[in-house]
mmCIF entry with sequence, helices, sheets and N, C-alpha, C, O atoms, coordinates in Angstrom:
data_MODEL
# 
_entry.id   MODEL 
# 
_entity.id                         1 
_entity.type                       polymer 
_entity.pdbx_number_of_molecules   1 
# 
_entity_poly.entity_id                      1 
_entity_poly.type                           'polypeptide(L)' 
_entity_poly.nstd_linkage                   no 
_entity_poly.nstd_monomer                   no 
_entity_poly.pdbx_seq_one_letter_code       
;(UNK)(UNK)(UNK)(UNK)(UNK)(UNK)(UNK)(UNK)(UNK)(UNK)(UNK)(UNK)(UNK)(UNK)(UNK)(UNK)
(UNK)(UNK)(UNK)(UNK)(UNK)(UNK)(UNK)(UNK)(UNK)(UNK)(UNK)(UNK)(UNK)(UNK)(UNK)(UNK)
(UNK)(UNK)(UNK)(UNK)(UNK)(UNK)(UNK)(UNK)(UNK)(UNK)(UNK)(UNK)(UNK)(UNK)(UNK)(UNK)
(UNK)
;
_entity_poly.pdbx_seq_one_letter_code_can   XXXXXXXXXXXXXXXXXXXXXXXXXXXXXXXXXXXXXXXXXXXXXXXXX 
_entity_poly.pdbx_strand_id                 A 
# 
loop_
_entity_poly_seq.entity_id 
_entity_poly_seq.num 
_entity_poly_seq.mon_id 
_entity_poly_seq.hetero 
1 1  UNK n 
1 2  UNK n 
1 3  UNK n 
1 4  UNK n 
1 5  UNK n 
1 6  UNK n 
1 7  UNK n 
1 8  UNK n 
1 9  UNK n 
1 10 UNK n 
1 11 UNK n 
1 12 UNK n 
1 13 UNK n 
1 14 UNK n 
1 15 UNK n 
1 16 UNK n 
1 17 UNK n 
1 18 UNK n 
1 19 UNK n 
1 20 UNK n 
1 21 UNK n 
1 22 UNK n 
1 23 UNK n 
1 24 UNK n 
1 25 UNK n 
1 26 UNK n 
1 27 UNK n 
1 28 UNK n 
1 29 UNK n 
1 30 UNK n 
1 31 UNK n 
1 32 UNK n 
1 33 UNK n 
1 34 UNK n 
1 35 UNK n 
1 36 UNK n 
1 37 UNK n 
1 38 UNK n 
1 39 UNK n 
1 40 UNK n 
1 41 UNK n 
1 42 UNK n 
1 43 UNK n 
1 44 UNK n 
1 45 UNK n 
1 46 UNK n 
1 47 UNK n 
1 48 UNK n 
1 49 UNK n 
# 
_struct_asym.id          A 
_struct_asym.entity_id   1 
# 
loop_
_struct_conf.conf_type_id 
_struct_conf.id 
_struct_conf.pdbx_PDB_helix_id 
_struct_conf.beg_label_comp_id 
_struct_conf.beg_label_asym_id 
_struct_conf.beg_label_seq_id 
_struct_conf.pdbx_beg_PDB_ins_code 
_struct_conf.end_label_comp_id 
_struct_conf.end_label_asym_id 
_struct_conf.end_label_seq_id 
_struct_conf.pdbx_end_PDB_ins_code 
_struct_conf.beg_auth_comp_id 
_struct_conf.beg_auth_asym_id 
_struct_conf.beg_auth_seq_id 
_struct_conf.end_auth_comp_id 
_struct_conf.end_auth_asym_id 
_struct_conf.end_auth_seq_id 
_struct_conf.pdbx_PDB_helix_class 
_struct_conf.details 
_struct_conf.pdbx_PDB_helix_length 
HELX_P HELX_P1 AA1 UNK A 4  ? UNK A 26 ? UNK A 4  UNK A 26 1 ? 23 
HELX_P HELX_P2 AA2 UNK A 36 ? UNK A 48 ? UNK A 36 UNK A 48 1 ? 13 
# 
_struct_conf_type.id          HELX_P 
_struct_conf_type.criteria    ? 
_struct_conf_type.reference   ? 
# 
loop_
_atom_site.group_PDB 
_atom_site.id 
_atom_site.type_symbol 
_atom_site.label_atom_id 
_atom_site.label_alt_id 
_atom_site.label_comp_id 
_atom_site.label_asym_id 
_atom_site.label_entity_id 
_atom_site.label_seq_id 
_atom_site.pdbx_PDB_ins_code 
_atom_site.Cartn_x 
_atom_site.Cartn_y 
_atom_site.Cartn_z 
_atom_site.occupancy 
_atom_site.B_iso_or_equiv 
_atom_site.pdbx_formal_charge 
_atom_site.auth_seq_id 
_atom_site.auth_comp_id 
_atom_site.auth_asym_id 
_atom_site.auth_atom_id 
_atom_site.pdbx_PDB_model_num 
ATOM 1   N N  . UNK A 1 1  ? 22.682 -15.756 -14.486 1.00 0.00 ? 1  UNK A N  1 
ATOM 2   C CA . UNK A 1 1  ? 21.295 -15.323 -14.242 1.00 0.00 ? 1  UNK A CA 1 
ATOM 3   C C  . UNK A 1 1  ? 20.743 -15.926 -12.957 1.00 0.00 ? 1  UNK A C  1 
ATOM 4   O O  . UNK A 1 1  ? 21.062 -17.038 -12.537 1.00 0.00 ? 1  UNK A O  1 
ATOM 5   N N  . UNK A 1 2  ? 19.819 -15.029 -12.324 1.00 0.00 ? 2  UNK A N  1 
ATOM 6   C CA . UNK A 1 2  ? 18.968 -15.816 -11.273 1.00 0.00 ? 2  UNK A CA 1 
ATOM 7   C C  . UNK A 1 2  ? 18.191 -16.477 -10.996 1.00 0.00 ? 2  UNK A C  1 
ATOM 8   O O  . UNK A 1 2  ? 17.425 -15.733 -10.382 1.00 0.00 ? 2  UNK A O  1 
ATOM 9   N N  . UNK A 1 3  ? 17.597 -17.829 -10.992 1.00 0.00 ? 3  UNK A N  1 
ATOM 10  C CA . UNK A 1 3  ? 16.465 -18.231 -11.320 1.00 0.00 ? 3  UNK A CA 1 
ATOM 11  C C  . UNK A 1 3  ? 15.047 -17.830 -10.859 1.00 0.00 ? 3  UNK A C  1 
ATOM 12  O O  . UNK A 1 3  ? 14.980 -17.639 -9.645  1.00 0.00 ? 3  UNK A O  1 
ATOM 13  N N  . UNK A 1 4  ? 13.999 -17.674 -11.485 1.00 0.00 ? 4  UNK A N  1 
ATOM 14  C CA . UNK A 1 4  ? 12.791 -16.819 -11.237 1.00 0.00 ? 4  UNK A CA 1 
ATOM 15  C C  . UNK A 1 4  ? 12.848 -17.312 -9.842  1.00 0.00 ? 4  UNK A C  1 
ATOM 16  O O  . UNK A 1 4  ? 12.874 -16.386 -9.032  1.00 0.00 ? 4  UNK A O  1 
ATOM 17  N N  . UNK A 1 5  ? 12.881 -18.815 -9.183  1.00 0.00 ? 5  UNK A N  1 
ATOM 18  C CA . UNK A 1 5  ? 12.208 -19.364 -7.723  1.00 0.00 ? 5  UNK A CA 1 
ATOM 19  C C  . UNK A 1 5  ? 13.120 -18.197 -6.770  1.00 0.00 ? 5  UNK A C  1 
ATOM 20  O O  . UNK A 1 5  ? 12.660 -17.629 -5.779  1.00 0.00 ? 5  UNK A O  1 
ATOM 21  N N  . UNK A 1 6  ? 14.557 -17.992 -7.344  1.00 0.00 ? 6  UNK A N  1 
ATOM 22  C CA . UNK A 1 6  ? 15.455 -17.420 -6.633  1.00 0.00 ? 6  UNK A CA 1 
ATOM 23  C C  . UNK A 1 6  ? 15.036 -15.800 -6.421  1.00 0.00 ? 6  UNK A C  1 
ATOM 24  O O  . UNK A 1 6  ? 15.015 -15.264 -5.312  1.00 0.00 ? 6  UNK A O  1 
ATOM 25  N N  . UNK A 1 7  ? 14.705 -15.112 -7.698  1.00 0.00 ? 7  UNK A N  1 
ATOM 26  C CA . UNK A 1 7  ? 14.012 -14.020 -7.270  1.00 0.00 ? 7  UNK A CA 1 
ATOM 27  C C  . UNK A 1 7  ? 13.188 -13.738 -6.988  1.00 0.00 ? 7  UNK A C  1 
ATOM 28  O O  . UNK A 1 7  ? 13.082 -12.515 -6.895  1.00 0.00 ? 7  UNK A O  1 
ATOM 29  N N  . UNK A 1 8  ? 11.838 -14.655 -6.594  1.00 0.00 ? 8  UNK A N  1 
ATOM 30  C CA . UNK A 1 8  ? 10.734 -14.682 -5.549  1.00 0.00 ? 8  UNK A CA 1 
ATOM 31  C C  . UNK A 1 8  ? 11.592 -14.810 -4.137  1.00 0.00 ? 8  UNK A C  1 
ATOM 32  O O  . UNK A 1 8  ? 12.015 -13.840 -3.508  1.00 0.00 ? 8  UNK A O  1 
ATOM 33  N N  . UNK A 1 9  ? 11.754 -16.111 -3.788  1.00 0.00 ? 9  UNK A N  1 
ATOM 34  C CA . UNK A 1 9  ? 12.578 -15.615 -2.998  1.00 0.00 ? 9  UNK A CA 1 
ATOM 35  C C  . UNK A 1 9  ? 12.995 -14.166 -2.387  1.00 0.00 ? 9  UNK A C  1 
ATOM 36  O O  . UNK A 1 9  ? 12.451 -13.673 -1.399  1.00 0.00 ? 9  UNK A O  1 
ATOM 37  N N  . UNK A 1 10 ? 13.794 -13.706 -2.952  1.00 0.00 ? 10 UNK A N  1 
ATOM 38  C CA . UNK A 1 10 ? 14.406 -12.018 -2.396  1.00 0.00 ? 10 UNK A CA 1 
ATOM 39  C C  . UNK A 1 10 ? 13.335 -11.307 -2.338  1.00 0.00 ? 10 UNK A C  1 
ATOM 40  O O  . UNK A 1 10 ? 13.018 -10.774 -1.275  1.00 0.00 ? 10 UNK A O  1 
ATOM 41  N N  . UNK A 1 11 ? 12.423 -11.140 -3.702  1.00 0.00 ? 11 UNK A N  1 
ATOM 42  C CA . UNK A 1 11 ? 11.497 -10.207 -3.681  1.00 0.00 ? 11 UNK A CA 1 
ATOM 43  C C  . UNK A 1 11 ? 10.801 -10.612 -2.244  1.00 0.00 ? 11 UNK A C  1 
ATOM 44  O O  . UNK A 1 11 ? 10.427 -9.598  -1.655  1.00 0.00 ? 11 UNK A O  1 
ATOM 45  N N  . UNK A 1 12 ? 10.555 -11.723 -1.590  1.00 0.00 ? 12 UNK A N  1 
ATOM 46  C CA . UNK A 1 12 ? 10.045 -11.673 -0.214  1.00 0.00 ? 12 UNK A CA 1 
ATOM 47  C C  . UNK A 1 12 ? 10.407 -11.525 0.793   1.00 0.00 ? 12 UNK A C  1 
ATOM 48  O O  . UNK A 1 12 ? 9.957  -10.916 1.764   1.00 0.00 ? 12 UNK A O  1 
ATOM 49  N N  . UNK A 1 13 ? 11.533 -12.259 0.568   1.00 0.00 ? 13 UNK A N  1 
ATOM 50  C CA . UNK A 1 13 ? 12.540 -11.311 1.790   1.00 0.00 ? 13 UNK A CA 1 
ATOM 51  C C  . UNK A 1 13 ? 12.778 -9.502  2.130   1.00 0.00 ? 13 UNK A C  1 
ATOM 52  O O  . UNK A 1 13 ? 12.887 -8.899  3.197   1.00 0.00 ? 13 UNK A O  1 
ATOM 53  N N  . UNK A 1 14 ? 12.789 -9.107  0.925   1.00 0.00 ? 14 UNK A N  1 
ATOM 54  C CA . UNK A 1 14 ? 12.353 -7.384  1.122   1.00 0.00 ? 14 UNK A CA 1 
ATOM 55  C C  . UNK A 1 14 ? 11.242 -7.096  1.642   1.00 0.00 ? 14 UNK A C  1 
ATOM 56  O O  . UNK A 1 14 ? 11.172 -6.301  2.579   1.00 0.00 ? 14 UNK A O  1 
ATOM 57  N N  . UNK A 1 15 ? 10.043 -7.776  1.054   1.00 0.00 ? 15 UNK A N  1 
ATOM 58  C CA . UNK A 1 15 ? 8.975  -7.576  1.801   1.00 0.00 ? 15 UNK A CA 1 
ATOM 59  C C  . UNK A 1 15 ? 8.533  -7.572  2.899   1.00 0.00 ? 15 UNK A C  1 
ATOM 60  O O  . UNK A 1 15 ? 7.721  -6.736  3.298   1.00 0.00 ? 15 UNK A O  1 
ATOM 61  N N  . UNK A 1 16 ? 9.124  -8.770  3.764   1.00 0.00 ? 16 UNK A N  1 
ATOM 62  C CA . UNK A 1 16 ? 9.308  -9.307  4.719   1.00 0.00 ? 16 UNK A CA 1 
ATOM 63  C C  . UNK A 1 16 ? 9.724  -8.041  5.826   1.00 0.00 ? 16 UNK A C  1 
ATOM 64  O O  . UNK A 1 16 ? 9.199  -7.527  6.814   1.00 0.00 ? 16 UNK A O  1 
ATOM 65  N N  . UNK A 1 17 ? 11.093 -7.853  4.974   1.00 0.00 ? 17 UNK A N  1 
ATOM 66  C CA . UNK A 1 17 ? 11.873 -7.080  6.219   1.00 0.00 ? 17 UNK A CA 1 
ATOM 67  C C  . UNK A 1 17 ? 11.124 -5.545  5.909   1.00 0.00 ? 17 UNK A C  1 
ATOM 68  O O  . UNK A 1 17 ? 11.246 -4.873  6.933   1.00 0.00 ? 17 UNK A O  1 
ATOM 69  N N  . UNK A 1 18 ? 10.394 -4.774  4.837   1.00 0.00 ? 18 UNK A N  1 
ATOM 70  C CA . UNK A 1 18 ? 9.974  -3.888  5.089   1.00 0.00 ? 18 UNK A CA 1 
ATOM 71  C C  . UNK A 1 18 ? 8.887  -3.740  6.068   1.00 0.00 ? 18 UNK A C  1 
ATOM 72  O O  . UNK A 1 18 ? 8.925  -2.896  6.965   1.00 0.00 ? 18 UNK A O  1 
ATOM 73  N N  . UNK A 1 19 ? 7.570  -4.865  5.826   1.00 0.00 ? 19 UNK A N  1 
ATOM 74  C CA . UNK A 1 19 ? 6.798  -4.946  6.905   1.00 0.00 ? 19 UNK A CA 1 
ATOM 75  C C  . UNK A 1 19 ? 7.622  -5.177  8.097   1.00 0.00 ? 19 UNK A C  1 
ATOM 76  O O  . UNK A 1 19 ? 7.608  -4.160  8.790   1.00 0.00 ? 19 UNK A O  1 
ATOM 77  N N  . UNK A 1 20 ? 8.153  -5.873  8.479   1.00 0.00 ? 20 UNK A N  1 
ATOM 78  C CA . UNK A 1 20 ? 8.710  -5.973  9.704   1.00 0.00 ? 20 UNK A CA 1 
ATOM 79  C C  . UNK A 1 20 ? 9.387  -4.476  10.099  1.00 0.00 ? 20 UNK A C  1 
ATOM 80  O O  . UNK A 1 20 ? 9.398  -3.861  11.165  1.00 0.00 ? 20 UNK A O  1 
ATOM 81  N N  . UNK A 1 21 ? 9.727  -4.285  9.291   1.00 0.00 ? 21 UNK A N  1 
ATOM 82  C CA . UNK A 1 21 ? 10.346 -2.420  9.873   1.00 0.00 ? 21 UNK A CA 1 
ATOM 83  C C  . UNK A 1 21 ? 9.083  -1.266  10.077  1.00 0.00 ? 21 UNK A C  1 
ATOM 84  O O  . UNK A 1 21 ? 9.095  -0.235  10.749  1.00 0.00 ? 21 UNK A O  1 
ATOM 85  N N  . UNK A 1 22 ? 8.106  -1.792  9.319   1.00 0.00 ? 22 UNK A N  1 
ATOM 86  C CA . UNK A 1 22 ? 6.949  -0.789  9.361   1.00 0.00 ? 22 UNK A CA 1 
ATOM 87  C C  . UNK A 1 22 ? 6.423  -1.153  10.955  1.00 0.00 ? 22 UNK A C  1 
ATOM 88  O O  . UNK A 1 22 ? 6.257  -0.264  11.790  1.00 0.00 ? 22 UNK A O  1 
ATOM 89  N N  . UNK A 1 23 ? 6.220  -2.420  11.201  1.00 0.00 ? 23 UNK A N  1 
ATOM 90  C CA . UNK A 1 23 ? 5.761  -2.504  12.595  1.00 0.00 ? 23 UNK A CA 1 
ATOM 91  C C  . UNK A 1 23 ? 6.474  -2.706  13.653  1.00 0.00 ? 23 UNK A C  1 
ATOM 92  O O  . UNK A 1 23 ? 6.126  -2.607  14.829  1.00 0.00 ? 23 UNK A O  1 
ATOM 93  N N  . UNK A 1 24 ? 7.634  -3.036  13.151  1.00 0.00 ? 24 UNK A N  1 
ATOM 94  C CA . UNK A 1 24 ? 8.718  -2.552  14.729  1.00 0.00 ? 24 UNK A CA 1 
ATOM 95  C C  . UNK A 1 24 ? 8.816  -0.930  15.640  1.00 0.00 ? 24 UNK A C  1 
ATOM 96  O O  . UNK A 1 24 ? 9.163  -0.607  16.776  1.00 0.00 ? 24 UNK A O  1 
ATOM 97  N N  . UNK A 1 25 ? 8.258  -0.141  14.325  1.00 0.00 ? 25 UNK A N  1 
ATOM 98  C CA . UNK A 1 25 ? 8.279  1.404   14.315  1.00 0.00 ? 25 UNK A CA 1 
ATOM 99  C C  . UNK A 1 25 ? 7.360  1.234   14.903  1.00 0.00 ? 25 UNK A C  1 
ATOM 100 O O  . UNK A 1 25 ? 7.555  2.005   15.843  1.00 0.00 ? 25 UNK A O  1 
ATOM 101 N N  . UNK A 1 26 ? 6.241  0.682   15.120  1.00 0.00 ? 26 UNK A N  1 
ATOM 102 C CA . UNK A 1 26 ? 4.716  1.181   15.378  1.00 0.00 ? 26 UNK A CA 1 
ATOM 103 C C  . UNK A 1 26 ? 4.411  0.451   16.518  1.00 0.00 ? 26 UNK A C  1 
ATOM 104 O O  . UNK A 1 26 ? 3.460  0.883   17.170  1.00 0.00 ? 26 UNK A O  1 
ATOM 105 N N  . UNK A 1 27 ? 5.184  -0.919  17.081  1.00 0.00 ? 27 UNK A N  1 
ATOM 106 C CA . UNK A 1 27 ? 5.174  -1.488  18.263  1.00 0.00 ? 27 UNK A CA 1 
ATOM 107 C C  . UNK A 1 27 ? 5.994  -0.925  19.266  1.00 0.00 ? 27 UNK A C  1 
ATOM 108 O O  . UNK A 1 27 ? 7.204  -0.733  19.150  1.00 0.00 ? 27 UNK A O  1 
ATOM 109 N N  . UNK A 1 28 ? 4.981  -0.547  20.709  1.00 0.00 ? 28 UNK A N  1 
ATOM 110 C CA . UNK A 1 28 ? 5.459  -0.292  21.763  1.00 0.00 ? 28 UNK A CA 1 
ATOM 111 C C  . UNK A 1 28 ? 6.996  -1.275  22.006  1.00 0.00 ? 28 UNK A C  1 
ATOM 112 O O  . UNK A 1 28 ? 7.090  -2.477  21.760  1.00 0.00 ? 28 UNK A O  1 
ATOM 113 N N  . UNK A 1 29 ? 8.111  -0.377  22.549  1.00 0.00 ? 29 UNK A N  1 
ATOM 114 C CA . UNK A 1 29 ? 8.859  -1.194  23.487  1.00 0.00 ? 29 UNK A CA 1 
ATOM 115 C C  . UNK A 1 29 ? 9.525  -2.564  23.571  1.00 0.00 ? 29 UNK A C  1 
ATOM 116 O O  . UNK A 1 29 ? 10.522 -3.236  23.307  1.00 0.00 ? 29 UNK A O  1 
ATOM 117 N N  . UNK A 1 30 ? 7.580  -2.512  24.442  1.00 0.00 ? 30 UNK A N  1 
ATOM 118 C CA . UNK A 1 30 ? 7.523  -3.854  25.665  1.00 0.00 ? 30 UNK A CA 1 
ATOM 119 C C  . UNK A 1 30 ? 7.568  -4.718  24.750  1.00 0.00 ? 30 UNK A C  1 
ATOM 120 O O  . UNK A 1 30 ? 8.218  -5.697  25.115  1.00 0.00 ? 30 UNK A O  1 
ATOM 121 N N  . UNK A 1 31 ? 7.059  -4.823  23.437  1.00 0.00 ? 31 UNK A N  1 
ATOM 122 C CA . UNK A 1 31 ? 6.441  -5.256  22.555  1.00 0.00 ? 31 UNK A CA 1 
ATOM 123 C C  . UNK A 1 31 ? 7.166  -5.994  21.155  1.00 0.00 ? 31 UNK A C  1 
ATOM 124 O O  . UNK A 1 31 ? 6.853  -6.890  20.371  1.00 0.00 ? 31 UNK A O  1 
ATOM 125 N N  . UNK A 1 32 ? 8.121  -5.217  21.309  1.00 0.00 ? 32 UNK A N  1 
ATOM 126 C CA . UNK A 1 32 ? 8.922  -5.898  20.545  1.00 0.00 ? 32 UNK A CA 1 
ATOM 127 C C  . UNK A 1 32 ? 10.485 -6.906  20.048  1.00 0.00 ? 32 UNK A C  1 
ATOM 128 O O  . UNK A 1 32 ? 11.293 -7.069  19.134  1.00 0.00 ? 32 UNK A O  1 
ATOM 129 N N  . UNK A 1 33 ? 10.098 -7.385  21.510  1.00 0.00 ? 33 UNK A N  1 
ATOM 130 C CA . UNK A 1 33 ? 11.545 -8.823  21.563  1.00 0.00 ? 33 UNK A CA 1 
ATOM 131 C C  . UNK A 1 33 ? 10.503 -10.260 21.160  1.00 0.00 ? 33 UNK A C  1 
ATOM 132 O O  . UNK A 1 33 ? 10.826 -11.291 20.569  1.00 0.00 ? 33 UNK A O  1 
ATOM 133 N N  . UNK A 1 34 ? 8.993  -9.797  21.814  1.00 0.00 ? 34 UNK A N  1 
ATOM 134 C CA . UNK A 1 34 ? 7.924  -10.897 21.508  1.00 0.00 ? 34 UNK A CA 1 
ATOM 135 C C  . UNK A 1 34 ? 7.297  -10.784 20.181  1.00 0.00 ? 34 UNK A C  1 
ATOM 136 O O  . UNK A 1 34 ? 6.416  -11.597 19.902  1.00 0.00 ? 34 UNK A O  1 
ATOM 137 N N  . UNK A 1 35 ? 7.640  -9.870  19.316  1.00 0.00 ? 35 UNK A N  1 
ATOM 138 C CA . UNK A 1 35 ? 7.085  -9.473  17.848  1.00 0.00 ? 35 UNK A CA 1 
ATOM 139 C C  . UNK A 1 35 ? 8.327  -10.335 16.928  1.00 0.00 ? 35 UNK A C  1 
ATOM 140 O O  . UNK A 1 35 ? 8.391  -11.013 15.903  1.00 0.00 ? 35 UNK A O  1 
ATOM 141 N N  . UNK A 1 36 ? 9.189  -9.856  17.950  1.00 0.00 ? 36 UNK A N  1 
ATOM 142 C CA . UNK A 1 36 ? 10.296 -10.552 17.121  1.00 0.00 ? 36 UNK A CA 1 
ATOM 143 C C  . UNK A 1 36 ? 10.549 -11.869 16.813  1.00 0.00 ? 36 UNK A C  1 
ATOM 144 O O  . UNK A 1 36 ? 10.893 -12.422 15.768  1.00 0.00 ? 36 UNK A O  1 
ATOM 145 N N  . UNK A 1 37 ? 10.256 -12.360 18.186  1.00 0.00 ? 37 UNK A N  1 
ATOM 146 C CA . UNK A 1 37 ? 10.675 -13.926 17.984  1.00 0.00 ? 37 UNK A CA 1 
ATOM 147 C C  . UNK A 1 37 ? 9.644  -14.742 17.552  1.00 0.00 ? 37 UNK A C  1 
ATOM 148 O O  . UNK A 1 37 ? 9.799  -15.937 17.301  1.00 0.00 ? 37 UNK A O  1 
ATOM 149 N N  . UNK A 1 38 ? 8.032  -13.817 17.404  1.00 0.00 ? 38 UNK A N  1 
ATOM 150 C CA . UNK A 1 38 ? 6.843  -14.446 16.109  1.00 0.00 ? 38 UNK A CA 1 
ATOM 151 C C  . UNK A 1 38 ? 7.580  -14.048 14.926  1.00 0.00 ? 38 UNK A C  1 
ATOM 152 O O  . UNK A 1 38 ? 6.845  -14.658 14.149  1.00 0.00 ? 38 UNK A O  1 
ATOM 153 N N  . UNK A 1 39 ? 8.184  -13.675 14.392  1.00 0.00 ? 39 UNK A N  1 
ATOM 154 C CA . UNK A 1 39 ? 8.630  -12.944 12.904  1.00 0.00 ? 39 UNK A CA 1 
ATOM 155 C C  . UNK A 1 39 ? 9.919  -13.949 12.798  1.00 0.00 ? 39 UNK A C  1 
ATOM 156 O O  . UNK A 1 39 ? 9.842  -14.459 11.680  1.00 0.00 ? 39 UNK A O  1 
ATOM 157 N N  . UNK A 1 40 ? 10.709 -14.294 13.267  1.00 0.00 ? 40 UNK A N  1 
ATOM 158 C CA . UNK A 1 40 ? 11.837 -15.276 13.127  1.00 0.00 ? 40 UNK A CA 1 
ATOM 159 C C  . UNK A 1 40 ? 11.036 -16.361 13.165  1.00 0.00 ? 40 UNK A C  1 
ATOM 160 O O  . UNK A 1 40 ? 11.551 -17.035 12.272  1.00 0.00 ? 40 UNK A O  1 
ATOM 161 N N  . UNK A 1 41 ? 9.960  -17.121 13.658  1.00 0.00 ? 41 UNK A N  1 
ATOM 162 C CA . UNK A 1 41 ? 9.323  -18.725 13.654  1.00 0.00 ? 41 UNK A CA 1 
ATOM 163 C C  . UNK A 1 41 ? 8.564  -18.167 12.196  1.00 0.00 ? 41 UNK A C  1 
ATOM 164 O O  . UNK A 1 41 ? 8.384  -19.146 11.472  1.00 0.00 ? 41 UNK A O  1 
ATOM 165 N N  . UNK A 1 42 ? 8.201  -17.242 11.726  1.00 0.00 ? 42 UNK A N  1 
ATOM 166 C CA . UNK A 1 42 ? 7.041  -17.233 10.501  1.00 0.00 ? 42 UNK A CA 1 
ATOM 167 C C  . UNK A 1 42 ? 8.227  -17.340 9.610   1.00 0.00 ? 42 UNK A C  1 
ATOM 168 O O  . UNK A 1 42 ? 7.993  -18.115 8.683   1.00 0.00 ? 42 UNK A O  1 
ATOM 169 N N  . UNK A 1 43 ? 9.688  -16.711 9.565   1.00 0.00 ? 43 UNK A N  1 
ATOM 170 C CA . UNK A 1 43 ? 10.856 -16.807 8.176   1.00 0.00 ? 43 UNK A CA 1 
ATOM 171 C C  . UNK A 1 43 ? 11.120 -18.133 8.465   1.00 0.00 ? 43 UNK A C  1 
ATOM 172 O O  . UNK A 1 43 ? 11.699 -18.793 7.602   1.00 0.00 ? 43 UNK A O  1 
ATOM 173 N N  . UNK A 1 44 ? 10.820 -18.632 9.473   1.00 0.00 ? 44 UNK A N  1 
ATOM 174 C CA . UNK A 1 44 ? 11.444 -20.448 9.591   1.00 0.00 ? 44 UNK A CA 1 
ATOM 175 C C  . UNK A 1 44 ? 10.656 -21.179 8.649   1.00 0.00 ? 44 UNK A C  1 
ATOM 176 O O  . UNK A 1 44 ? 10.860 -21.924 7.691   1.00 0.00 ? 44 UNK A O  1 
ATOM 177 N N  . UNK A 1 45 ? 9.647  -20.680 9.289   1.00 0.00 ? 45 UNK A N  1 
ATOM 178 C CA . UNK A 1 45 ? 8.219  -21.696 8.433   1.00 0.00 ? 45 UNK A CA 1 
ATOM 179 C C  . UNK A 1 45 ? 8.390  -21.486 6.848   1.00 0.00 ? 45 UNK A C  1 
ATOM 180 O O  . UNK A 1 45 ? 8.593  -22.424 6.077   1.00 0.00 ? 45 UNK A O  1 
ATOM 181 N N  . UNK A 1 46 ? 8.274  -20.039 6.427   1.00 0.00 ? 46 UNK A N  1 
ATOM 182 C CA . UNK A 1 46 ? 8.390  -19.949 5.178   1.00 0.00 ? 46 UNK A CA 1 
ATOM 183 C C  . UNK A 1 46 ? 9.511  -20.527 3.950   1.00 0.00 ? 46 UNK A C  1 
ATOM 184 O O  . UNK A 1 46 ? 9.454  -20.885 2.774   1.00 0.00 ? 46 UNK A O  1 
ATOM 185 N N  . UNK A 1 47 ? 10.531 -20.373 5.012   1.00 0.00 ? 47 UNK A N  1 
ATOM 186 C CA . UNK A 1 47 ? 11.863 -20.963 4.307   1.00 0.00 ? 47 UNK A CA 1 
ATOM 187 C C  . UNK A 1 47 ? 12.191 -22.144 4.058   1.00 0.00 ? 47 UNK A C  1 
ATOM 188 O O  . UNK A 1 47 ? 12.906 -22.687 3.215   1.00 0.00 ? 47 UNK A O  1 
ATOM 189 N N  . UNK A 1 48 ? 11.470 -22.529 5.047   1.00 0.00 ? 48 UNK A N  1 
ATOM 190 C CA . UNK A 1 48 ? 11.752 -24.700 4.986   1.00 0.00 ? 48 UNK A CA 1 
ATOM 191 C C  . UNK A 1 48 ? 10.215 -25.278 4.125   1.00 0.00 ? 48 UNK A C  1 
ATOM 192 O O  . UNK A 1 48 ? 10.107 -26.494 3.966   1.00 0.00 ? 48 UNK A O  1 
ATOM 193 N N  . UNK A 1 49 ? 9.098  -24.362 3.611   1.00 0.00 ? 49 UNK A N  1 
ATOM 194 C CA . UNK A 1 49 ? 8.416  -24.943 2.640   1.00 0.00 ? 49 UNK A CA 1 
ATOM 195 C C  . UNK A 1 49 ? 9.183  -25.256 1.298   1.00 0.00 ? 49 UNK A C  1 
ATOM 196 O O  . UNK A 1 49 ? 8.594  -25.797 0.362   1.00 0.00 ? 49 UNK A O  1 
# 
């Protein structure tokens, strides 16, 4: 079995990566190598709480 902390976990990680796909679609371009590398420091932060 998985432990509940473990499937919070995932369940946010989906979340995560769906928003992140919703606004990669919706960010210009120029816009998104600098969207990106805010979205990799926010999974840092979240992951090492």
């Amino acid at each position: 079995m998985v432990p509940s902390q473990n499937r919070k976990q995932i369940t946010a990680e989906y979340s995560f990566t769906a928003i992140f796909n919703f606004f990669f679609e919706m960010t210009p371009f120029v816009h998104k190598s600098y969207f990106f590398k805010n979205f990799q420091m926010m999974i840092k932060e979240l992951s090492s709480e």
